[in-house]
N, C-alpha and C positions, 0 to 999 in steps of 0.2 A: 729363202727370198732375200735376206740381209744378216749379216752377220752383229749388227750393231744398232744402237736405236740410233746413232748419226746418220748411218744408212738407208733406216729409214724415212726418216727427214729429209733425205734427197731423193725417197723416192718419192713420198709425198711433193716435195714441191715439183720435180718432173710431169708428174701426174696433172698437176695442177697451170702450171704453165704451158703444157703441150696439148690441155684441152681432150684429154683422153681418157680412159675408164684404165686401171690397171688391176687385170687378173694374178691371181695367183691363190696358192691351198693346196692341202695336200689329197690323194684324191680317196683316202680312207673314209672320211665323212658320206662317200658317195655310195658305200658297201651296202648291200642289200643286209648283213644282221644289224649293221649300224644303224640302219634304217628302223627295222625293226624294233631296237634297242628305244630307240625315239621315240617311237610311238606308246611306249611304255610309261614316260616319263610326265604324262598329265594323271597317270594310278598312281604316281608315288606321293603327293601330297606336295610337302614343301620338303625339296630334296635338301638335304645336312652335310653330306660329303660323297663326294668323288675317290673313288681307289682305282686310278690308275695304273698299269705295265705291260711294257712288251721287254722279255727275256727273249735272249736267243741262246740257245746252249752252246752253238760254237758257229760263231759269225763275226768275230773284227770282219771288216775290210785290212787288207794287207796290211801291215808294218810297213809303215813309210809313203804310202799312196797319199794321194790329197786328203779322204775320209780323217785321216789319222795325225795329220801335221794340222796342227794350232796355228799357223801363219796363212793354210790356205781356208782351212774349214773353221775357221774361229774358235772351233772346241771341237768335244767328241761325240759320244752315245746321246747327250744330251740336245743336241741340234741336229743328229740322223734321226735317232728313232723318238726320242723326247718330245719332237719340233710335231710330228704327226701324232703323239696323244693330245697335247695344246690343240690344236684344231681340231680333232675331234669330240675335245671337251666344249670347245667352242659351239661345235656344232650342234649338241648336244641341250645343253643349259643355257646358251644365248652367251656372246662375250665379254669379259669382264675384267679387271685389272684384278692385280694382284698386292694388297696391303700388306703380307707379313710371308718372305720365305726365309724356311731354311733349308738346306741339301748338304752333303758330303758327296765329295767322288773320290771312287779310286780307279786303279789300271793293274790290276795284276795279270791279265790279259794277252793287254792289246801289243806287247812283241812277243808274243809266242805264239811259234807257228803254227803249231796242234789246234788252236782255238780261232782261227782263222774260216773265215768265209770260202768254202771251197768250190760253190757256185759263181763267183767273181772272178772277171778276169783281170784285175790291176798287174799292172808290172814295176812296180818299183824300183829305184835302184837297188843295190844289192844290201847298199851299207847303210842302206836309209831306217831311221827308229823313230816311230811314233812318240809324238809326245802330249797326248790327250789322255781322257777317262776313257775308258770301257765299261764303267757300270756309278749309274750314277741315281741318291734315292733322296727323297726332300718331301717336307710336309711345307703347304702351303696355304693361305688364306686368300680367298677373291673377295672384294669390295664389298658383294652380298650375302657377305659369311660364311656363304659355303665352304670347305676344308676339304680340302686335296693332300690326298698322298698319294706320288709317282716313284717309280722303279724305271728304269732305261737301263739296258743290259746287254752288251753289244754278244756276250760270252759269259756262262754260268755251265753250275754244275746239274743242271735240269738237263732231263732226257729230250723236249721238244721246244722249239721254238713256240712259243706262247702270249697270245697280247689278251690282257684281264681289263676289263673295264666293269667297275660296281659303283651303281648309284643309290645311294641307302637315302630312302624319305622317309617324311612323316608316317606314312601309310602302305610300303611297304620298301621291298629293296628289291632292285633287278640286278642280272649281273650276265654280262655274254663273255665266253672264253672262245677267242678264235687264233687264229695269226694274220697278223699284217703280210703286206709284201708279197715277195717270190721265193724265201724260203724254202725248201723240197723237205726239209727236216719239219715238219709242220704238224697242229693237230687236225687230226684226220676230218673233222666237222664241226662249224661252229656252233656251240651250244649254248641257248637263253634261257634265262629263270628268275622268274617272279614269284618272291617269296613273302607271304604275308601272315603273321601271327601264328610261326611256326611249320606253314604247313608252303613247302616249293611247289610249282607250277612249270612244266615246261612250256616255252615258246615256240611258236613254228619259227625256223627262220629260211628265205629261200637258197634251194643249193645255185649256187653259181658259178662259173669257171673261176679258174686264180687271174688276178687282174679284170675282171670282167667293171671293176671300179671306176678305170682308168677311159673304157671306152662312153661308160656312162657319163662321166663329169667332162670330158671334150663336147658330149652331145647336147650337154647343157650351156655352152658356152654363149650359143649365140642367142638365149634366152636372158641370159646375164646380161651380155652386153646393152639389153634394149631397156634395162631397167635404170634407171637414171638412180636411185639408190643404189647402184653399185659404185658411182664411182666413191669414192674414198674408202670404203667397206675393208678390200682385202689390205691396203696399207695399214690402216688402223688393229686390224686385227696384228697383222706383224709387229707394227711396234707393242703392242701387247705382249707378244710372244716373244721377240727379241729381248724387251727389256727383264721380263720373270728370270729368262737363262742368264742376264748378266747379273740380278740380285742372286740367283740362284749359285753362279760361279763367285759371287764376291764372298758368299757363305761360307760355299766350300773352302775356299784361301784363307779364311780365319779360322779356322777347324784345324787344332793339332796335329801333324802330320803321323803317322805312325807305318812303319814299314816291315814286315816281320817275314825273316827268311823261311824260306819250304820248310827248314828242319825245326823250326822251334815249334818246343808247344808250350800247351797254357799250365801255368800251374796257380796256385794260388796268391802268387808275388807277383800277377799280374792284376790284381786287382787294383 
């Protein structure tokens, strides 16, 4: 939606001088286990932390495409896949700011071809080189104490595309494993579990087509619009979301860099 909290700020006042409601979200909060997942979260007491991730095993967007240059897409994994666990946290626990992050990223990745997205049709120039994260991981604090750890991973060494979301309460801990997106590399069904005092519980969650999300939240739009609490909702949440990933990227730039070629290994002089 905006790459910057400035951005936001100009959307916000667009919004505002134009007299208009402005939509926007990602359209995973709309998914039928997400759903499910939600309905879980008045059994959990008073929820303590969020664990967050979506990994993909071998999904950059191309080397050199817009996903991957810092000038068009303001950063990397952390504003593709990153940007849609923040709204689904959002939609989840109710929206909140963020008092204390910290995160690192790396790119061992994102120019190499093998680890590329091969459901994607980008065409990049030839000589064009990414210059973002491919996998980026941060614990964070929201204003209500809650305590977030997220993973965003454009490319890993996991056999499936995988998005984890675990809400641990007072009174128990749910956790749904599904996949976001269009992926093909995907887990075969997404699976819910509520666990209480040692003993898991599975969830029903409904089977639905892939993207089946996307036609639900359009069909929702013109219910939105008529609610006079929308307007400033989806701005507010952005600047929410925008400003986490710029503490989140200031984090990471004060974090020692370290770069270790294919061939080295560890020994004990690395400690």
């Amino acid at each position: 939606m905006c790459l910057t909290a400035a951005e936001a700020d100009a959307l916000a006042a667009a919004e505002r001088d134009g007299d208009a409601t402005l939509l926007a979200g990602s359209a995973a909060p709309h998914r039928g286990d997400v759903a499910a997942l939600a309905a879980l979260v008045p059994d959990l007491g008073h929820v303590r932390h969020a664990d967050l991730s979506w990994v993909r095993a071998r999904g950059v967007p191309r080397a050199g495409g817009w996903f991957t240059r810092r000038g068009t897409a303001g950063g990397g994994v952390l504003f593709d896949l990153g940007w849609h666990l923040f709204d689904t946290l959002a939609s989840l626990l109710g929206p909140a700011p963020f008092t204390q992050v910290v995160g690192v990223t790396s790119s061992d990745f994102v120019n190499a071809a093998a680890w590329g997205a091969t459901w994607r049709r980008d065409r990049p120039a030839d000589d064009a080189v990414g210059d973002v994260e491919d996998t980026a991981r941060g614990f964070l604090v929201r204003a209500d104490g809650i305590s977030v750890s997220l993973r965003a991973a454009w490319a890993s060494h996991e056999a499936l595309d995988v998005t984890r979301i675990q809400l641990v309460g007072s009174e128990g801990t749910a956790e749904l494993r599904c996949t976001f997106g269009f992926s093909p590399n995907r887990a075969p069904e997404s699976a819910l579990t509520l666990t209480r005092a040692g003993t898991t519980t599975g969830v029903p969650v409904p089977d639905e087509p892939i993207g089946d999300e996307y036609r639900r939240q359009l069909d929702g739009l013109a219910t939105v619009l008529k609610e006079p609490a929308s307007r400033g909702r989806a701005v507010g949440e952005a600047r929410t979301t925008v400003r986490v990933i710029e503490d989140f990227y200031a984090s990471a730039r004060s974090a020692p860099a370290r770069n270790v070629g294919p061939a080295h290994r560890w020994t004990g002089e690395d400690q």
